[in-house]
C-alpha positions as CSV (number, residue, x, y, z in Angstrom):
1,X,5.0,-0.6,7.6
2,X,4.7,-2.6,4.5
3,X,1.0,-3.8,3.7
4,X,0.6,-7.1,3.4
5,X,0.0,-8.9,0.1
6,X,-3.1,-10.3,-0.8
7,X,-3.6,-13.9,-1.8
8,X,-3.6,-14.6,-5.6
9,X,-6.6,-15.6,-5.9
10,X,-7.7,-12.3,-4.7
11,X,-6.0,-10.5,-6.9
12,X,-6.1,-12.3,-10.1
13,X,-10.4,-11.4,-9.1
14,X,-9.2,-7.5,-8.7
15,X,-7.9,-7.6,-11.6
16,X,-10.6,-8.8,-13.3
17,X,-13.1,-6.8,-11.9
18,X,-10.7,-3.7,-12.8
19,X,-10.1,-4.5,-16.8
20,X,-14.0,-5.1,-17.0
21,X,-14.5,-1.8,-14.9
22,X,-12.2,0.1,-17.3
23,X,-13.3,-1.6,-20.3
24,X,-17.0,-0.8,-19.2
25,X,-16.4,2.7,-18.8
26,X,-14.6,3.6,-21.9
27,X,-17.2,1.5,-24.0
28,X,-19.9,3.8,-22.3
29,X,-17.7,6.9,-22.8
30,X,-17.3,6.3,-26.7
31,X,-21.2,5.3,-27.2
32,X,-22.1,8.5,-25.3
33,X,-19.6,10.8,-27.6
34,X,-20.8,9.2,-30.5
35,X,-24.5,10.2,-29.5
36,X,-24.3,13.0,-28.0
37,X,-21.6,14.8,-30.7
38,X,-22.9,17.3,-33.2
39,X,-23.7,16.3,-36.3
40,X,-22.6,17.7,-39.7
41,X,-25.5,17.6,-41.2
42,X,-27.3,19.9,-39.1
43,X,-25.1,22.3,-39.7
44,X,-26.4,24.9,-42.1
45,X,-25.5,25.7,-45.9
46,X,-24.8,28.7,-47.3
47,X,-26.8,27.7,-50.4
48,X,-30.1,27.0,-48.0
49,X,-31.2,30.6,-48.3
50,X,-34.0,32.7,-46.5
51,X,-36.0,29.8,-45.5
52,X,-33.2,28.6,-42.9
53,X,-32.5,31.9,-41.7
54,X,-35.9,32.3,-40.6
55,X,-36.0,28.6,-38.8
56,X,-33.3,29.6,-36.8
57,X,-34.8,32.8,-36.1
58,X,-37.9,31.0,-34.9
59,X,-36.2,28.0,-32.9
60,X,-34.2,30.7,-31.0
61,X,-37.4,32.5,-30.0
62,X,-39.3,29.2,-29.3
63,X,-38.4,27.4,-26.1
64,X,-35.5,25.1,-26.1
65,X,-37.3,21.4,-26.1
66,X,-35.2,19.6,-28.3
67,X,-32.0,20.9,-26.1
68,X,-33.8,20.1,-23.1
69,X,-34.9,16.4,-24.4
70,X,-31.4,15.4,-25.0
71,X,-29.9,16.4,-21.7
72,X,-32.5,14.6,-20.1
73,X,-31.6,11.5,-22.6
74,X,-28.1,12.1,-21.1
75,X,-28.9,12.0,-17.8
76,X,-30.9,8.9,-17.8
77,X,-27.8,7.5,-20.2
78,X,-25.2,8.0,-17.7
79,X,-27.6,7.0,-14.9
80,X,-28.8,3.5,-16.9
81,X,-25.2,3.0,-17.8
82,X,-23.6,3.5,-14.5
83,X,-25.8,1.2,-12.6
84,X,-25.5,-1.5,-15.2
85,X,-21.6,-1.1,-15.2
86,X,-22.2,-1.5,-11.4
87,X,-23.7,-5.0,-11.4
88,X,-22.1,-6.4,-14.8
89,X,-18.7,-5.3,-12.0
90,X,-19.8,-7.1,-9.2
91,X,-20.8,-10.4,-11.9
92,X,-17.8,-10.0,-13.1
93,X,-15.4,-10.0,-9.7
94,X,-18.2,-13.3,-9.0
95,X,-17.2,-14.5,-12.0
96,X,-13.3,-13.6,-11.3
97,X,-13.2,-15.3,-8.5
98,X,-14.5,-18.9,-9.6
99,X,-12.0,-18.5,-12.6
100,X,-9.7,-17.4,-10.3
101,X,-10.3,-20.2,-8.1
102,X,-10.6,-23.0,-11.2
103,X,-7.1,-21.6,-12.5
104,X,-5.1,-21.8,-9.1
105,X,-6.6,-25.8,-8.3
106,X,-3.8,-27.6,-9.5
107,X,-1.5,-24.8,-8.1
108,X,-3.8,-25.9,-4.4
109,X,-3.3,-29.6,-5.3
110,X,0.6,-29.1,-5.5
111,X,0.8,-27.0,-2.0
112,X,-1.5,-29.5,-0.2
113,X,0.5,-31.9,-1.4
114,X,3.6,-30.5,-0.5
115,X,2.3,-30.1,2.9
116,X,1.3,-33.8,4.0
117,X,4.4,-35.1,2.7
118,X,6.6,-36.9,5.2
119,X,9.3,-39.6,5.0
120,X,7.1,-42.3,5.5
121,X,4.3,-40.9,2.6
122,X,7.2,-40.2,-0.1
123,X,5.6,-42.5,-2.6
124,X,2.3,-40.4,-2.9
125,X,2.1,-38.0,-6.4
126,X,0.1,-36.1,-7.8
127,X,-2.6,-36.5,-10.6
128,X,-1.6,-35.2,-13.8
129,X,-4.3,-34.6,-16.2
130,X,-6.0,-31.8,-18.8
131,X,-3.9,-30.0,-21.9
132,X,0.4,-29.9,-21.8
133,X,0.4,-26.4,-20.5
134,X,2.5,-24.4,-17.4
135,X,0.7,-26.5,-15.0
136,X,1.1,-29.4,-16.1
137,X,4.1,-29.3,-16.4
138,X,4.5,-27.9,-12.7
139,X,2.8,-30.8,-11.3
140,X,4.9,-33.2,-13.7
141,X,7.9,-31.7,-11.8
142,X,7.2,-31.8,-8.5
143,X,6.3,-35.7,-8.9
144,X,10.2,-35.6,-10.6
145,X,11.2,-33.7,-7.1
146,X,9.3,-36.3,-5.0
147,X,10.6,-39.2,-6.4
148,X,14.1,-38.1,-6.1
149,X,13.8,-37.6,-2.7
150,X,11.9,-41.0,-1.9
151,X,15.1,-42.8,-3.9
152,X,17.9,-40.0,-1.4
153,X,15.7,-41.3,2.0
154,X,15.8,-44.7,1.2
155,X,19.2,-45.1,0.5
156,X,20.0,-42.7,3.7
157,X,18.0,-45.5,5.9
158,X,19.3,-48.2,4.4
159,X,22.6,-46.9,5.1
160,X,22.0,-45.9,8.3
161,X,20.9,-49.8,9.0
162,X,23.9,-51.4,7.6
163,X,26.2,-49.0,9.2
164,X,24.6,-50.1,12.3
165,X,24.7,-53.5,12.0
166,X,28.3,-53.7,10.2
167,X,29.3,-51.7,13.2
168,X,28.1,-52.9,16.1
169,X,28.5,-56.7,15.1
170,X,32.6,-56.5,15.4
171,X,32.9,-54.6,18.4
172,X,30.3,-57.1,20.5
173,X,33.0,-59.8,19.0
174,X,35.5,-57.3,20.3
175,X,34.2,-56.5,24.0
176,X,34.0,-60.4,24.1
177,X,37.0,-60.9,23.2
178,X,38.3,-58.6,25.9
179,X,36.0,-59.7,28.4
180,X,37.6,-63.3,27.9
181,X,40.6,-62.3,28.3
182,X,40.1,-60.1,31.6
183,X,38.7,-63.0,33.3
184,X,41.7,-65.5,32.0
185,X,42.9,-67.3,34.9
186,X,46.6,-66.6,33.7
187,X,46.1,-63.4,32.4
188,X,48.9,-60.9,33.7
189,X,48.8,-57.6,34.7
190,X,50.0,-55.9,31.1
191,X,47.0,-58.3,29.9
192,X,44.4,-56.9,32.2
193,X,45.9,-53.7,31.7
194,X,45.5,-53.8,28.2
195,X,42.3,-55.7,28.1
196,X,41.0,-52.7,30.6
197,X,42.0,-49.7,28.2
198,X,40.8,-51.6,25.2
199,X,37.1,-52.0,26.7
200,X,36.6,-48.3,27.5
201,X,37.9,-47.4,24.0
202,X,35.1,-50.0,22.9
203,X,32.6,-48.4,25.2
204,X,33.3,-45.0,24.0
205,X,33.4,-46.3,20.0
206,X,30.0,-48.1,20.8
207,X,28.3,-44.5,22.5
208,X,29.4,-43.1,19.4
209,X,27.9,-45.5,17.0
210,X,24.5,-45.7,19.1
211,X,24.4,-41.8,18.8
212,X,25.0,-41.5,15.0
213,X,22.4,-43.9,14.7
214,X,19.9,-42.0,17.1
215,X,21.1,-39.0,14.9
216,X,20.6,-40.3,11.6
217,X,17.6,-42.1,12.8
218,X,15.7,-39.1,14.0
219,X,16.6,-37.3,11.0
220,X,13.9,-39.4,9.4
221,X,10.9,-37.7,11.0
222,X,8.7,-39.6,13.7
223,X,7.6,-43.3,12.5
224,X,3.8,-42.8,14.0
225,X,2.5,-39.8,15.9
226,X,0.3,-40.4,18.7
227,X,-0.6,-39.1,22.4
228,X,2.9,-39.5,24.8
229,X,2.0,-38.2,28.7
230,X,5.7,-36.5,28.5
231,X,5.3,-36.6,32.1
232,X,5.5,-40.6,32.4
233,X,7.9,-40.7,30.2
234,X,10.3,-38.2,32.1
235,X,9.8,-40.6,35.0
236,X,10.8,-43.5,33.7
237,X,13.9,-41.9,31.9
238,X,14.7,-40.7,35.6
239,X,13.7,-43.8,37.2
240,X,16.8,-45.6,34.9
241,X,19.3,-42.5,35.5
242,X,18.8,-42.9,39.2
243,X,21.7,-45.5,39.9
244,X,24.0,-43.7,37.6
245,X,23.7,-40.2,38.8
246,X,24.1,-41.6,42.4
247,X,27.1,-43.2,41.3
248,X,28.5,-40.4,40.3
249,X,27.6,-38.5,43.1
250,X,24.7,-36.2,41.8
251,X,21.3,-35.4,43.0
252,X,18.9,-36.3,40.4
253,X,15.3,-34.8,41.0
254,X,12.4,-34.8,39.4
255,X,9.3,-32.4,39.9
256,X,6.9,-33.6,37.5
257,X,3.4,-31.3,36.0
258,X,0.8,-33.8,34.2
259,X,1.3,-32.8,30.3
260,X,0.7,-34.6,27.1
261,X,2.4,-34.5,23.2
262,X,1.7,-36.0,19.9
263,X,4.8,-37.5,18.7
264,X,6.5,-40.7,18.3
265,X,7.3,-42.2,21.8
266,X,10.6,-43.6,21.0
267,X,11.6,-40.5,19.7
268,X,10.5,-38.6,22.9
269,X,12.0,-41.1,25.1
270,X,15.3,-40.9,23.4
271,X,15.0,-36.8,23.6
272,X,14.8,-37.0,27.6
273,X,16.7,-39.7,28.2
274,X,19.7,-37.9,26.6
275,X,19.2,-34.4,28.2
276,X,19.1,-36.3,31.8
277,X,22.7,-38.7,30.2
278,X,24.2,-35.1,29.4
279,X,22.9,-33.1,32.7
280,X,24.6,-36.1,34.1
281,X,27.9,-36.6,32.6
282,X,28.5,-33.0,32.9
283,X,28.6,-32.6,36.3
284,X,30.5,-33.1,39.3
285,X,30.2,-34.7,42.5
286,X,27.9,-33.4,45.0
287,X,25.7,-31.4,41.6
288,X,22.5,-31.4,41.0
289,X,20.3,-32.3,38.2
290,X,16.7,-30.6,38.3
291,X,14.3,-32.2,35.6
292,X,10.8,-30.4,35.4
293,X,8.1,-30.6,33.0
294,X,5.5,-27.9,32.2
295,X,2.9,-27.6,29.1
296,X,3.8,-29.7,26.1
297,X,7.4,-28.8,27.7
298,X,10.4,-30.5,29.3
299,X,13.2,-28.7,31.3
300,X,16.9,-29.9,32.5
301,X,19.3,-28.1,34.8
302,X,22.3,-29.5,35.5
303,X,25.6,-27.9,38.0
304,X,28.9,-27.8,36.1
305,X,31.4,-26.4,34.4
306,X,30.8,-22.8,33.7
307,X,29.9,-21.7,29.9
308,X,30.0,-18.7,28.5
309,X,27.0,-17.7,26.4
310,X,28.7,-18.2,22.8
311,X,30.4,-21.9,24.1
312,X,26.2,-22.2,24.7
313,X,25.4,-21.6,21.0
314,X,27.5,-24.1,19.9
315,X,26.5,-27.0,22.2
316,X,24.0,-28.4,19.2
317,X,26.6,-29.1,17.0
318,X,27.4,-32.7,16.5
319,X,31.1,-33.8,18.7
320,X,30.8,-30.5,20.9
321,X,30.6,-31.0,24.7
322,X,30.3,-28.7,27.5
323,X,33.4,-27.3,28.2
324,X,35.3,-28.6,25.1
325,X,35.4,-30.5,21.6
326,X,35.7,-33.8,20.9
327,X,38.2,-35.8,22.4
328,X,39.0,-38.9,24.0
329,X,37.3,-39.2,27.1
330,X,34.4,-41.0,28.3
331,X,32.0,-38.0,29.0
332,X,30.0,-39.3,25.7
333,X,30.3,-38.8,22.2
334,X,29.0,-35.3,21.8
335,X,25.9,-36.4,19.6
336,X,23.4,-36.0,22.9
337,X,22.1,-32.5,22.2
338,X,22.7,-32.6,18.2
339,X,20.0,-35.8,18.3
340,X,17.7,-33.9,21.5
341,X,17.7,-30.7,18.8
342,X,17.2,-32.4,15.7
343,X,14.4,-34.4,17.5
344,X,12.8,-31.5,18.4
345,X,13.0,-29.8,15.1
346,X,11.2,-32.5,13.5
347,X,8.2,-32.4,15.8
348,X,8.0,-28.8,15.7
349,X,9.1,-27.9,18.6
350,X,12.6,-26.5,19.6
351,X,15.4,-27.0,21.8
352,X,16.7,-24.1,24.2
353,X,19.6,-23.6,25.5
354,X,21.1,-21.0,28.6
355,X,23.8,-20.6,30.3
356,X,23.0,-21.4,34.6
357,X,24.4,-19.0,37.1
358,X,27.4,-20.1,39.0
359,X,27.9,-22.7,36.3
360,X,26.1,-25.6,34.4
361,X,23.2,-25.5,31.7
362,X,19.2,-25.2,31.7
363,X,17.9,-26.8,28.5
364,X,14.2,-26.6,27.5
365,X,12.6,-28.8,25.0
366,X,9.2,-27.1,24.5
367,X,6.9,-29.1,21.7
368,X,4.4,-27.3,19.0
369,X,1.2,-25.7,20.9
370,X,-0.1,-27.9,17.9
371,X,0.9,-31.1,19.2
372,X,-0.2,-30.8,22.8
């Protein structure tokens, strides 16, 4: 297994601690060889005569003090210098590690900042002061970063809301316009013929455009986060899908656990409320449609069509339905799990998928242990 790393901080301090710990001991080992060596100028001359042949004679014979004195000098050296290299190591990693720390602040400043950033907090930067070095000059270009991406997220919003509005302004002219003319008293039948296939072509244009909006919209991150009781919300997304399903001829039930989620509401409510529209409009007459909520979770099963395991991993993509691509019916516009994924990606939570037995699809949206 591979050992984890440590922090910097931790080892820029080791490595303090080490070069003053090597440093340390090869100062002591030179001081003690400079000491300790022999020196020349004890050595004896041949030119000192009979007077230092008998000294030696006589310190040989005598007892060995002045060899005795320096080992024990040498002992207490080694002692006095190791405990002192002991302490000045442990001052130093101290020391190394309020460096340490004082070095890697703006390095902190730029992560913490990194990590509060949102959508809606984009305009926040951070300070740049002290000397034109390597930080500096980090923190100069992650302002650079930031502000580039405040100028990309406001131009994708206020695209998003023109789109909208440029969009959905002609086709309420349009649906008017064909409502008009299937209530003409002198329509004929190629009118109300036409006027019939031009409204669900409307319909389905319309679905597409309020799911493209949902899409883009949720791409933005929640507008407020605050407590959501999933399980109110689940039945009041049921309580609307009621008449529909039953329409249809699908059994819509709800078995519902008290749970809670810090999030935006409108965000949550468009999650469910598009997992129950899909569990819906993929189904068939006499299904079922089982919605259930758990911890900080939410879970769909729907009877249908049956799905093979890789047709599963591909239901998240944008214009994909259950059994087949886009096209031109009105099942929906294949946006509903592409926004009920993206939605749960930007809450932290995520969006999964399986296959049922005997044919349909159990989708879980399970939330962040964080925000429950």
């Amino acid at each position: 297994m591979r050992a984890p790393e440590l922090p910097a901080r931790v080892r820029l301090t080791v490595f303090y601690g080490a070069l003053f710990l090597a440093s340390g001991a090869v100062l002591i080992g030179l001081i003690l060889a400079m000491v300790f060596a022999p020196s020349p100028s004890t050595r004896a001359s041949a030119g000192e005569g009979k007077w230092l042949v008998q000294t030696r004679v006589a310190d040989q014979a005598a007892p060995d003090a002045k060899q005795r004195a320096r080992d024990e000098l040498r002992t207490r050296l080694l002692a006095a210098s190791g405990l002192a290299l002991g302490a000045m190591t442990v001052v130093a990693l101290g020391s190394g590690w309020v460096m340490a720390g004082r070095v890697l602040r703006p390095i902190r400043a730029v992560s913490s900042a990194a990590r509060r950033l949102s959508e809606r907090d984009l305009h926040e930067r951070i300070p740049v002061t002290g000397p034109d070095d390597e930080l500096k000059e980090l923190a100069e270009t992650f302002n650079e970063m930031i502000a580039r991406l405040e100028r990309a997220f406001t131009a994708q919003r206020l695209f998003a809301a023109n789109a909208s509005h440029e969009l959905r302004g002609p086709m309420a002219t349009q649906r008017i316009l064909v409502d008009v003319a299937l209530t003409a008293p002198r329509a004929g039948a190629d009118v109300v013929e036409l006027a019939t296939n031009l409204r669900e072509v409307l319909a389905r244009q319309e679905r597409l455009v309020d799911g493209l909006f949902e899409l883009a919209s949720s791409r933005h991150g929640p507008q407020r986060r605050e407590r959501v009781a999933l399980d109110a919300v689940v039945e009041e997304v049921v309580g609307r899908w009621r008449a529909p399903a039953a329409d249809a001829g699908v059994d819509l039930v709800a078995e519902r656990a008290p749970t809670s989620v810090v999030g935006d509401r409108v965000l949550v409510e468009v999650m469910v409320d598009n997992l129950v529209r899909n569990a819906v409009g993929h189904n068939h007459r006499g299904g079922l449609v089982r919605v259930r909520t758990a911890a900080g979770a939410v879970r769909v099963e729907n009877t249908g069509p049956v799905l093979s395991a890789e047709r599963v991993t591909e239901l998240t993509e944008p214009f994909r339905r259950g059994g087949r691509d886009r096209t031109g019916t009105g099942a929906g516009a294949g946006l509903g799990l592409t926004i009920v994924d993206t939605i749960m990606a930007v809450h932290g939570g995520s969006l999964r998928l399986r296959a049922r037995e005997g044919g349909g699809l159990v989708a879980t949206a399970a939330f962040s242990l964080k925000s429950c």
